[in-house]
C-alpha positions as CSV (number, residue, x, y, z in Angstrom):
1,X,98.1,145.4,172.6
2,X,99.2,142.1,174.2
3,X,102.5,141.2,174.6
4,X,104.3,137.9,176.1
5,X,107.7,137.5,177.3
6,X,109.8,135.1,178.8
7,X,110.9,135.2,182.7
8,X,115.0,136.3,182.6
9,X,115.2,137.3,178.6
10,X,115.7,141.3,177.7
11,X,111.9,143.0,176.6
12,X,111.9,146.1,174.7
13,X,108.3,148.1,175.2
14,X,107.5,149.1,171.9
15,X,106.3,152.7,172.6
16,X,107.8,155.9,172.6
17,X,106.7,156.4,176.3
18,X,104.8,154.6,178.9
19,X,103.5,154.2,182.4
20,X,102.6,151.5,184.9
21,X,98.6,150.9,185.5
22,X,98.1,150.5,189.1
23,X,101.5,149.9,189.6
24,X,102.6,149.0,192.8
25,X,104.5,152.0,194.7
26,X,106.5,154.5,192.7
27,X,106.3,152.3,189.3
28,X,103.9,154.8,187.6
29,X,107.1,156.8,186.5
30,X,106.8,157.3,182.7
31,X,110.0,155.4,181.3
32,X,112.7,156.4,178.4
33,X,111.5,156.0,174.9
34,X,111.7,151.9,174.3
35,X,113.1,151.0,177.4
36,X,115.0,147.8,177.3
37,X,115.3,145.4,180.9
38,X,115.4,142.1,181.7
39,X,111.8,140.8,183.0
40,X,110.8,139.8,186.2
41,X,107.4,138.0,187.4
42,X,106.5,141.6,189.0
43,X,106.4,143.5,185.5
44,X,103.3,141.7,184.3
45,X,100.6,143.7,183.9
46,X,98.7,147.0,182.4
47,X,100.6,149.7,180.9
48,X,100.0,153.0,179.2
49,X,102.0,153.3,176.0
50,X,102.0,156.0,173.6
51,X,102.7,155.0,170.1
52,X,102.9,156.7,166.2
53,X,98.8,155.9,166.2
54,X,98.4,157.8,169.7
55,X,97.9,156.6,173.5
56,X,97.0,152.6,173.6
57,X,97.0,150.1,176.6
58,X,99.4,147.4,176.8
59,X,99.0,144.0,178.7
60,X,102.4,142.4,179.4
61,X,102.5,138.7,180.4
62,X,105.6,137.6,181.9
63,X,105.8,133.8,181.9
64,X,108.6,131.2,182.7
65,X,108.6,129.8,179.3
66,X,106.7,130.7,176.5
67,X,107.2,127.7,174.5
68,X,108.8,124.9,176.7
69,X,110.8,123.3,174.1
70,X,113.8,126.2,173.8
71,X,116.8,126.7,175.1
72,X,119.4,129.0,176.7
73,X,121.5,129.1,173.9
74,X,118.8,130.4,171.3
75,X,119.0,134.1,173.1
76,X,122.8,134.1,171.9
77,X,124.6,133.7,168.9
78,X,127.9,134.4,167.7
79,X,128.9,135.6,164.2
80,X,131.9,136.9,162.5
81,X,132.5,140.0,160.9
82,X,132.4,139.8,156.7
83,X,130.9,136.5,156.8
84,X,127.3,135.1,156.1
85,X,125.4,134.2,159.8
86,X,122.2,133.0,160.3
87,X,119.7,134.5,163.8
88,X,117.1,132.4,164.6
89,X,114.0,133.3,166.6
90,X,113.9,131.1,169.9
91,X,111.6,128.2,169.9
92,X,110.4,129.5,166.1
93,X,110.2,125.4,165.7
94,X,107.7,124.8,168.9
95,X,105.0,127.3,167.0
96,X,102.5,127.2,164.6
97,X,103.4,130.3,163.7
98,X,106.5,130.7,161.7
99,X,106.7,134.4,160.3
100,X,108.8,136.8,162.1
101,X,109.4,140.4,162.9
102,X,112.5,141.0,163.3
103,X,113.7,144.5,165.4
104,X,117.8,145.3,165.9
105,X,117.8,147.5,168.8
106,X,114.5,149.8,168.2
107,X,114.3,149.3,164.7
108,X,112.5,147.1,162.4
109,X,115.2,145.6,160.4
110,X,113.4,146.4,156.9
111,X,113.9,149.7,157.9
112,X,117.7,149.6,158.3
113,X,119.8,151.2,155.8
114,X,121.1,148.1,154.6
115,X,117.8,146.8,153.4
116,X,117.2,144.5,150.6
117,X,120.8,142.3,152.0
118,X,118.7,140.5,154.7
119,X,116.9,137.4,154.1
120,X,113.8,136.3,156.2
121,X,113.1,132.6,155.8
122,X,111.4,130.2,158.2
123,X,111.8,132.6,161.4
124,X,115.3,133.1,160.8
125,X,117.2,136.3,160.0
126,X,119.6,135.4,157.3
127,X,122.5,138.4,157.1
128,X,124.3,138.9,154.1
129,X,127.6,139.6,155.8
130,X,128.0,140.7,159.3
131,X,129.7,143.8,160.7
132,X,130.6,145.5,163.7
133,X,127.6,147.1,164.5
134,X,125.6,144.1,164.3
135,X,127.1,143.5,167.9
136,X,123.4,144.2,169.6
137,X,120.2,142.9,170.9
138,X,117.9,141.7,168.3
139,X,114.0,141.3,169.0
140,X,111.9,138.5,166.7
141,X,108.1,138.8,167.3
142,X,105.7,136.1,166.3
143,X,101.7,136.5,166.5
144,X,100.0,133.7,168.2
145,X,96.2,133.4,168.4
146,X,94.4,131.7,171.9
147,X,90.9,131.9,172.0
148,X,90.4,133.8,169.3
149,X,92.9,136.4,171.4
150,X,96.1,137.9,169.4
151,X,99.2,137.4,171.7
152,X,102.4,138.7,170.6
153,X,105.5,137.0,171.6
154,X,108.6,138.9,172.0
155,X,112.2,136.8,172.1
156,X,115.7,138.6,172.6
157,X,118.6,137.1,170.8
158,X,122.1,138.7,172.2
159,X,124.3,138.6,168.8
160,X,128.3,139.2,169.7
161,X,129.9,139.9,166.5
162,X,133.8,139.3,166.2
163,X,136.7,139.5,164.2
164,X,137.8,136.4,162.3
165,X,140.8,135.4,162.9
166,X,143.7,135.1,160.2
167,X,146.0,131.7,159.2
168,X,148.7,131.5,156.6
169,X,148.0,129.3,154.1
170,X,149.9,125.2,154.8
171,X,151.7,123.0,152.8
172,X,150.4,120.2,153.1
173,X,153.4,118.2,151.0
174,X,156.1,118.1,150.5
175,X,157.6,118.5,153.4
176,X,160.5,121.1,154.2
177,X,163.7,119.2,152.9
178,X,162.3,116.8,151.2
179,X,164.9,114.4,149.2
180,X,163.2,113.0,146.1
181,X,164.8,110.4,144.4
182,X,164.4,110.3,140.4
183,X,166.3,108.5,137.6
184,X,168.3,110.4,134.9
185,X,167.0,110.6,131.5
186,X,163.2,110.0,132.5
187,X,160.3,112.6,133.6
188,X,159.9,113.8,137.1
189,X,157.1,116.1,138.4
190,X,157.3,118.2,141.8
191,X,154.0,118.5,143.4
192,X,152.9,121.4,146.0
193,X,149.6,121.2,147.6
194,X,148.7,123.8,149.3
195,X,145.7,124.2,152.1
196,X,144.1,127.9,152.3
197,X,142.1,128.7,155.4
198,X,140.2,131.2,153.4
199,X,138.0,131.1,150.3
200,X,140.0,133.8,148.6
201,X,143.6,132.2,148.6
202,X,146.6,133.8,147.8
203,X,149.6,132.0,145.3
204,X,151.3,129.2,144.6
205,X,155.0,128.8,142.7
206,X,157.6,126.6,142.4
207,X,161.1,128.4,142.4
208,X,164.3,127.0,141.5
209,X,167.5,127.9,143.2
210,X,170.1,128.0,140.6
211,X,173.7,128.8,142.8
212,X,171.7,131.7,144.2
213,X,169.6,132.6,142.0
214,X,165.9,132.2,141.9
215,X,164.2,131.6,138.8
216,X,160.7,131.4,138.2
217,X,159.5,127.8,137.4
218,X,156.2,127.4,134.8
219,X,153.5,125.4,136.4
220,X,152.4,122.9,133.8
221,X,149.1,122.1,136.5
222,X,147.0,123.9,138.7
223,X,144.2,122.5,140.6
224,X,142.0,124.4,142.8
225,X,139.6,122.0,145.1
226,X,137.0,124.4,146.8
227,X,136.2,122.8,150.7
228,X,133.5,123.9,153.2
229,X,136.5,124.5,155.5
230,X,138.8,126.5,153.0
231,X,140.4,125.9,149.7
232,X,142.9,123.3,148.5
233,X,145.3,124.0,146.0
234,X,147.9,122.0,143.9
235,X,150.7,123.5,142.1
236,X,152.8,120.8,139.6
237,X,155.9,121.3,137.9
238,X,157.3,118.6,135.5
239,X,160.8,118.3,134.6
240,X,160.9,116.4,131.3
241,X,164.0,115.1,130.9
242,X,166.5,115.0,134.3
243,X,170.1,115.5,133.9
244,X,172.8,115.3,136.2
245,X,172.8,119.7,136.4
246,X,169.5,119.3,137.8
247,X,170.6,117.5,141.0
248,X,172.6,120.6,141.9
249,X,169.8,122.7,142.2
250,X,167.2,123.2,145.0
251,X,163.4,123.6,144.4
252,X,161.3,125.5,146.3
253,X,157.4,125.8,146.8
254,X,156.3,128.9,148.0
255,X,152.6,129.8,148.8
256,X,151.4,133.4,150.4
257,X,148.3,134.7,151.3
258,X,147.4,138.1,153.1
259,X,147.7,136.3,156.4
260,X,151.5,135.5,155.8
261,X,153.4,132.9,153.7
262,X,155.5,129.5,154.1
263,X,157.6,127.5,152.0
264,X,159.1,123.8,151.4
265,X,162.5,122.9,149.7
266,X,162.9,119.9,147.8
267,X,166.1,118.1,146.6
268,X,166.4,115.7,143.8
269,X,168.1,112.4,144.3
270,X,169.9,109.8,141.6
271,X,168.7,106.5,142.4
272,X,171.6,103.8,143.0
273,X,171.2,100.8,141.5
274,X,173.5,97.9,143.1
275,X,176.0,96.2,140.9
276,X,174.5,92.8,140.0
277,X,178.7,91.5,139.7
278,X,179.2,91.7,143.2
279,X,176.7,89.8,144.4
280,X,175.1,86.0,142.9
281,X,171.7,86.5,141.7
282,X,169.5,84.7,143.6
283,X,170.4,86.6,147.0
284,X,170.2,89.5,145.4
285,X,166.7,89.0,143.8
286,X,165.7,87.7,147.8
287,X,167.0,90.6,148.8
288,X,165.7,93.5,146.4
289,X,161.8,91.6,146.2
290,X,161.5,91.6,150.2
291,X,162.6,95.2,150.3
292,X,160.1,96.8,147.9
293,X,157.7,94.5,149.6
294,X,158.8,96.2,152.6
295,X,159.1,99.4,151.3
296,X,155.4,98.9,149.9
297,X,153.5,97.8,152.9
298,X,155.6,99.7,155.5
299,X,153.3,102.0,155.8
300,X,150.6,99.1,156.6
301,X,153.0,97.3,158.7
302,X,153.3,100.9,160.9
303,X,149.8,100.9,160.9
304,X,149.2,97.6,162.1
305,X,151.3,97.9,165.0
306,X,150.4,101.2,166.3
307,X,146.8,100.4,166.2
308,X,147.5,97.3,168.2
309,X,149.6,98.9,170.8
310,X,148.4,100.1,174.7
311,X,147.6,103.7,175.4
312,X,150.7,105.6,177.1
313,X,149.1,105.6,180.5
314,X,151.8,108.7,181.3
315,X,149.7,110.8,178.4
316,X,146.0,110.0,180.1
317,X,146.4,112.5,182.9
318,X,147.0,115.6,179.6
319,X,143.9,114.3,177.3
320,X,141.0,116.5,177.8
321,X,138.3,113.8,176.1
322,X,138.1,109.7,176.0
323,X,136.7,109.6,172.8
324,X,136.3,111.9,169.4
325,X,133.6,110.6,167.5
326,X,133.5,111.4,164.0
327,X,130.5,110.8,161.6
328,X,128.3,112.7,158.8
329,X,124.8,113.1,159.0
330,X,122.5,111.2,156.6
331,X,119.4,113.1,154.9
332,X,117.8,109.6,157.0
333,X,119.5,110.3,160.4
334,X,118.8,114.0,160.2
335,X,115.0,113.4,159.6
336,X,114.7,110.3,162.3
337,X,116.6,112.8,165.1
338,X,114.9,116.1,164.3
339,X,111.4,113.5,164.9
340,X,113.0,112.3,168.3
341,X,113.3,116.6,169.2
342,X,110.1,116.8,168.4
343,X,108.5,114.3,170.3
344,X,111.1,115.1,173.2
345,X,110.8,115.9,177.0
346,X,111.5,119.3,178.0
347,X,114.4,118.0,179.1
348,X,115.8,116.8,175.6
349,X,116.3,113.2,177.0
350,X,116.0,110.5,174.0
351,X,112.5,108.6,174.3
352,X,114.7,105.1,174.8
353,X,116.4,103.2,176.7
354,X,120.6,104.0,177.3
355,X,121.0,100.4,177.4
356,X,122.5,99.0,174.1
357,X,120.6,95.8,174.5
358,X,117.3,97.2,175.0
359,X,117.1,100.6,172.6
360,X,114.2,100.7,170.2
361,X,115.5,102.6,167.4
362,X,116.4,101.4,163.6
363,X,120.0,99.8,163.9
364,X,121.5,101.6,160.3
365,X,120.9,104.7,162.7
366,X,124.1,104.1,165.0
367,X,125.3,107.9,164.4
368,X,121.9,108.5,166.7
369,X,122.5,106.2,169.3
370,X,126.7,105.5,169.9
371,X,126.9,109.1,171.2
372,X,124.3,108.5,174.1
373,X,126.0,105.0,175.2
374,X,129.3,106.1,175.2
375,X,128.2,109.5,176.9
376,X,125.3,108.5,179.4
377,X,125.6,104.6,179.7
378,X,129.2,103.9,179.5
379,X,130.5,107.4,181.0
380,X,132.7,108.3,178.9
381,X,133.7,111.6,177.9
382,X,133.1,112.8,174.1
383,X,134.2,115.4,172.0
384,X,131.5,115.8,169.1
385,X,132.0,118.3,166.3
386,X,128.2,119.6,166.2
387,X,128.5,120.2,170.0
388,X,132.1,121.1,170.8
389,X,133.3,122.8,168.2
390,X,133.7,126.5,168.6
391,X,132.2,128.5,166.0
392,X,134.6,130.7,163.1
393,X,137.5,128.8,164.0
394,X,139.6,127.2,161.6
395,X,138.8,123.3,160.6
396,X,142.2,122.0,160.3
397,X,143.3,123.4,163.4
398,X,140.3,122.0,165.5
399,X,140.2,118.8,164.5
400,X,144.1,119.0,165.0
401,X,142.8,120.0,168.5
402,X,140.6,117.3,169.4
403,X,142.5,114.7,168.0
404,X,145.7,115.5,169.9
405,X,143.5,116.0,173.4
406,X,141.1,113.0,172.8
407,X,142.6,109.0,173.6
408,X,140.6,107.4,171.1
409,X,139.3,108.6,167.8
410,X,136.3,106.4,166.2
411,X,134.7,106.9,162.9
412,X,131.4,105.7,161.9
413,X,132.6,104.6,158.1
414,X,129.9,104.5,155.0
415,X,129.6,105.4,151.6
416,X,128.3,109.0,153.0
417,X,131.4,109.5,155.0
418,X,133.7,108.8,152.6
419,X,132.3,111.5,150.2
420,X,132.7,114.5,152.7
421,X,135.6,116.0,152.3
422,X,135.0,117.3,155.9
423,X,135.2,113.3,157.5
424,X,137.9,112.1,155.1
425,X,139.8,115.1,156.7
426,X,139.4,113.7,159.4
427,X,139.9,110.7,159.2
428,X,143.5,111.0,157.0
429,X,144.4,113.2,160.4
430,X,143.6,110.4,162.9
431,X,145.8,108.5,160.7
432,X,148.7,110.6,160.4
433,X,148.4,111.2,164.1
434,X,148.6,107.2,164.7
435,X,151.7,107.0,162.2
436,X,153.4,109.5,164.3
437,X,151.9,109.1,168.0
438,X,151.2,105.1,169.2
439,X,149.2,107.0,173.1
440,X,146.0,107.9,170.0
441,X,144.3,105.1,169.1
442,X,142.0,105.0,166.3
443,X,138.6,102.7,166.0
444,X,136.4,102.4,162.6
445,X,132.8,101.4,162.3
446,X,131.2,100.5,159.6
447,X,127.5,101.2,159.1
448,X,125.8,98.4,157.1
449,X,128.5,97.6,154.3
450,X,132.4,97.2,154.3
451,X,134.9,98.5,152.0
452,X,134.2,95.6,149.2
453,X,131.1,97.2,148.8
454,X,131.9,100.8,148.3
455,X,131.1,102.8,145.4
456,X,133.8,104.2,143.4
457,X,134.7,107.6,144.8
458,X,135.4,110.6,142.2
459,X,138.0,112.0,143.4
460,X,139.4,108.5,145.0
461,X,140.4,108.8,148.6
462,X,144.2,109.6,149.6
463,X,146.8,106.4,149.3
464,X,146.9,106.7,153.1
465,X,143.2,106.1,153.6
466,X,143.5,103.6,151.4
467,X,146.3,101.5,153.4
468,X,144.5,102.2,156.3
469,X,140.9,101.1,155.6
470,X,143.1,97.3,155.3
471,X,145.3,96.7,157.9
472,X,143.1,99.0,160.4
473,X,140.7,97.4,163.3
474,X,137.1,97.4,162.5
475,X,133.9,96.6,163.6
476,X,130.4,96.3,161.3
477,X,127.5,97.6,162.6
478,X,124.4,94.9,161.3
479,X,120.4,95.5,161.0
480,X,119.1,94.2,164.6
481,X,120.4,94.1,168.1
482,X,124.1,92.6,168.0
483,X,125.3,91.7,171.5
484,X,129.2,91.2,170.2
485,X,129.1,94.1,168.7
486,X,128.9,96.0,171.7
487,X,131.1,93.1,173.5
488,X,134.2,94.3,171.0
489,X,134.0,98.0,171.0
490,X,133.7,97.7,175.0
491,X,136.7,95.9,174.7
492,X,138.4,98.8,172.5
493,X,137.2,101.5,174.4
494,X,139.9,103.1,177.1
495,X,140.3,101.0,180.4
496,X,141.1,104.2,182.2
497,X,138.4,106.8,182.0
498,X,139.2,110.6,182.4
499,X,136.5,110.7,185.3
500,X,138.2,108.0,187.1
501,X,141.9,109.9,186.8
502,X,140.0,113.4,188.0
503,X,139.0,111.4,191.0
């Protein structure tokens, strides 16, 4: 038997017993039954190992790196208890070789009394749902043939398995005390909507506070809108015909899951209309059409100013990143940057230039490149999902997060981006956050076509996204090198970088 490990990882000798060849001093001890310890340069060589088909010898090979092009943090993983989670052999994608024997502790995982819930696929272990006792080392070994000599290579994979943690569900509108304003005699509808952190969600109702009492309300909608993230829900109740009794009432959504529960009151509003006798027409009609025009675009107008105004320089010194980039990855990009890992240095540099005048790569693929001039040519700091984001933790909360702790938010705007429910996210909370906080600034891009040119999206985006995409700042990224593209986002970039304040 010949086995290879790597210099550091955790081996597992897989005998019942064995003994050092020649060992050096008082090695020769025979060992506990699959001894487990971390290799050193000094454990290569012969061993006898007695196995189920009787006494073999064993060559060990203890090398630096087995395949050059893995990393650290393939030999651990984190999953969460009653989910899915996915174990991948280090370096599976630096092999010919891509089946894999897969070991949890001393045992081969087919033998586990779980069997038939694990899927092998590609030298990954694909777990049906994770529990506590997962929380173990797990052994993958792949055969590899070298001058017509079998050489199997052993990997650990350290696999923490926690708890999840557990969030109410949110109302996302209305908001608590909400005054909505309707006209007697016509049709009104309330509208709850409802994010769940889960995929199993809990309930929505509208209740109706009748001088004390709560009745029940009949939702005449429900809409359930299943996310990557979790699970959004929209409760409607309409009331045909308003009278003046309904004004005295209040109306309240409440939502509950097994996490906990919130709520939102709403109250209903006459609308006044002005007496046309007190005042002469034509003011008047001045007057009312320059207010709803107000009222229309204020939103815009808040918009346009915020996005135009200087960073707080009092709020740099509590921001943890310069700049949270936001973008989705293309079936394209994904192919072009797994090519780039493969053909990378060890040291998983990009084979081009930093310098944004001088990079050889297609120009639609600015999700590839704008991360490694911000980061490595411009210094500054980023906060990307792929890379910063903790693992299990909830969505909305993190991109909450990184918003709130980044100075400027940038997203790289296409057809693709506007489909994922995951960016528009996103994006909508950039844009909430700039309505309510001028010190977080928020920069689009455009990747080969503007928003004439968009496809129409089923469902359409939110009426905020909407007024944004027009009165918003943006840039268009063309086909070739484009020196003033580069000039005008260097311009709307931060003056004052977080590395310079930590100096």
């Amino acid at each position: 038997m010949r086995y290879r490990a790597v210099k550091g990882e955790i081996f597992m000798m897989p005998c019942k017993s064995w003994s050092r060849v020649e060992a050096p001093k008082k090695e020769n001890v025979t060992e506990i039954s699959f001894a487990h310890f971390k290799t050193e340069a000094t454990h290569s060589g012969n061993y006898t190992c007695h196995t189920r088909a009787g006494l073999q010898l064993l060559h060990l090979q203890v090398v630096n790196n087995t395949v050059g092009c893995s990393s650290v943090e393939e030999s651990r993983v984190t999953l969460w208890v009653g989910q899915g989670g996915q174990i991948t052999c280090p370096g599976h994608n630096c092999s010919n070789s891509t089946t894999s024997v897969w070991h949890k502790g001393n045992r081969r995982v087919s033998e586990l009394i779980l069997r038939g819930k694990e899927v092998f696929e590609n030298g990954s272990l694909f777990l049906h749902e994770v529990s506590k006792h997962d929380n173990n080392v797990f052994f993958c070994d792949r055969v590899v043939s070298e001058r017509g000599v079998n050489w199997t290579i052993r990997r650990s994979v350290t696999v923490k398995a926690l708890e999840p943690e557990k969030y109410p569900p949110r109302i996302l509108s209305p908001e608590n005390n909400t005054v909505q304003k309707v006209e007697l005699g016509s049709s009104n509808t309330l509208r709850c909507e409802v994010f769940f952190p889960e995929a199993d969600p809990g309930v929505v109702q509208w209740f109706m506070n009748d001088d004390g009492a709560l009745v029940n309300m009949t939702m005449a909608t429900y809409r359930e809108e299943k996310l990557d993230w979790g699970l959004c829900i929209i409760g409607k109740v309409i009331i045909e015909q308003t009278t003046a009794h309904d004004l005295d009432k209040t109306y309240i959504c409440f939502t509950q899951n097994k996490s906990g529960n919130n709520s939102s009151t709403v109250y209903l509003k006459k609308i006044q209309w002005p007496s046309l006798i007190e005042y002469s027409l034509a003011p008047l009609l001045f007057v009312t059409c320059l207010g709803l025009v107000v009222r229309v675009k204020w939103m815009e107008i808040q918009l346009f100013v915020k996005s135009r105004w200087t960073f707080h320089k009092p709020e740099l010194g509590h921001k943890d990143y310069d700049v949270f980039l936001s973008y989705v990855w293309t079936r394209s990009s994904t192919e072009l940057a797994s090519s780039h890992r493969r053909h990378n240095n060890h040291d998983g540099a990009f084979p081009f230039s930093l310098d944004p005048l001088e990079v050889n790569v297609p120009s639609e693929r600015l999700e590839l490149l704008l991360p490694h001039v911000l980061e490595d040519q411009w210094g500054y700091r980023l906060c990307l999902m792929d890379r910063d984001f903790l693992p299990g933790r909830a969505y909305t909360t993190a991109v909450a997060n990184a918003i709130q702790r980044s100075q400027l938010l940038i997203c790289l705007l296409s057809a693709d981006y506007l489909s994922d429910n995951n960016a528009v996210f996103v994006l909508e909370s950039g844009v909430q956050t700039l309505l309510q906080n001028a010190g977080v600034k928020l920069q689009l891009i455009w990747i080969n076509r503007g928003p004439v040119s968009l496809p129409q999206l089923d469902p359409p985006l939110p009426v905020v996204i909407e007024k944004a995409l027009k009165v918003l700042p943006a840039l268009k990224w063309t086909s070739g090198t484009n020196t003033n593209f580069w000039k005008c986002l260097r311009k709307a970039m931060p003056h004052q970088k977080l590395s310079s304040l930590q100096k």
